[in-house]
Legacy VTK file of the C-alpha trace (Angstrom):
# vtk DataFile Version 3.0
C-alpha trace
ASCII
DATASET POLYDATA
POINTS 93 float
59.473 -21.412 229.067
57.266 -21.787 231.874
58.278 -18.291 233.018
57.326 -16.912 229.744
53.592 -18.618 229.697
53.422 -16.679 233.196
53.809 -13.500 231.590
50.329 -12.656 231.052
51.310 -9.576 228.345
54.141 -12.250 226.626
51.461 -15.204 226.294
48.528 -13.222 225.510
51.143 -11.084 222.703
52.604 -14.098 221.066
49.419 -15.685 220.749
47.709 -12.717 218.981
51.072 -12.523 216.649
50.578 -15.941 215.741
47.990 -15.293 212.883
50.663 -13.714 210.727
52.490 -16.718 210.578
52.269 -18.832 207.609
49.925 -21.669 207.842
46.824 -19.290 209.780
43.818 -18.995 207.448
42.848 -15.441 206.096
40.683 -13.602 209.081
36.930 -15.107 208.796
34.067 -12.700 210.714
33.088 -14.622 214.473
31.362 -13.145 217.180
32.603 -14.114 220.725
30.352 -13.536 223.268
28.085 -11.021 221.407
31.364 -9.106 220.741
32.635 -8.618 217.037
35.860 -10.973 216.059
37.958 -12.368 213.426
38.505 -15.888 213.357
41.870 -17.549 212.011
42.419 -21.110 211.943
46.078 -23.069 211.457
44.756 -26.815 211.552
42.809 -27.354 214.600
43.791 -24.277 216.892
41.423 -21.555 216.491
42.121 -18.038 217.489
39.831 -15.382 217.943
40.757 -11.150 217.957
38.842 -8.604 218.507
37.183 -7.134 214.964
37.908 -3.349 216.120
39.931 -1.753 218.233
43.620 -3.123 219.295
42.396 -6.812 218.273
43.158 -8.133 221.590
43.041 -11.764 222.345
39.479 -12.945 222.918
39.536 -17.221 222.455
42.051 -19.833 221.797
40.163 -23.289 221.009
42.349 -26.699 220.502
40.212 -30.004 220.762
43.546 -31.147 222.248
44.524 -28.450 224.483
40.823 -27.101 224.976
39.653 -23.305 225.359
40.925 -20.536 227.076
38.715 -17.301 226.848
39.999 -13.706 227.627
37.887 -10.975 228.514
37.442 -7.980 231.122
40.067 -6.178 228.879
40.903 -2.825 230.599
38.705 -3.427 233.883
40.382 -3.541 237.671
41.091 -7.100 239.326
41.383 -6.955 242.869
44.425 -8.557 244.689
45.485 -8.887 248.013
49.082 -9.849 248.942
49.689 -13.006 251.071
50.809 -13.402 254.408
54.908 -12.755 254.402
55.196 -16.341 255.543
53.453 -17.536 252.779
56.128 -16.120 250.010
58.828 -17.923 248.622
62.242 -15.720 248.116
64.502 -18.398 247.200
66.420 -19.321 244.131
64.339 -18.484 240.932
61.997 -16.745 242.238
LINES 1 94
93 0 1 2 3 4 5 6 7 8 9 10 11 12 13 14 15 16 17 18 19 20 21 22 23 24 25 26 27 28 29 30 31 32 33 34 35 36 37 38 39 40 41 42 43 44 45 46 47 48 49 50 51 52 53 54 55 56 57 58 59 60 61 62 63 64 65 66 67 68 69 70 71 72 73 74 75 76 77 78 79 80 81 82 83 84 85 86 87 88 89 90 91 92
């Protein structure tokens, strides 16, 4: 499970398919950060897509979990590798 919450495309996917599960409210206009959205509520976890476009994942709110917020959709993040000795190569990895 942990594995799959790693997966950046599998979280962020499942979380965005989500809202057409039963239980979501019906989409409700937001704006997140000056940008257009849809809110859709299932109890007290929020979600937030964008209004246009793909509707990618923009918010997730939980007052028991708390918020995660996703932007910089499409834009270069710059990495750098670390040291050789610093990798682990050993079972599960």
């Amino acid at each position: 499970m942990f594995k799959l919450f790693m997966d950046f495309d599998v979280f962020v996917g499942s979380m965005a398919d989500d809202v057409d599960k039963p239980g979501y409210s019906a989409p409700e206009p937001a704006d997140v950060a000056g940008a257009p959205a849809l809110r859709y509520q299932n109890g007290s976890r929020t979600i937030f897509l964008e209004a246009a476009g793909s509707h990618r994942l923009l918010r997730l709110e939980s007052p028991s979990e708390g918020t995660m917020e996703f932007s910089g959709w499409d834009q270069p993040v710059p990495a750098q590798a670390p040291p050789a000795a610093e990798i682990y190569s050993g079972p599960g990895s």
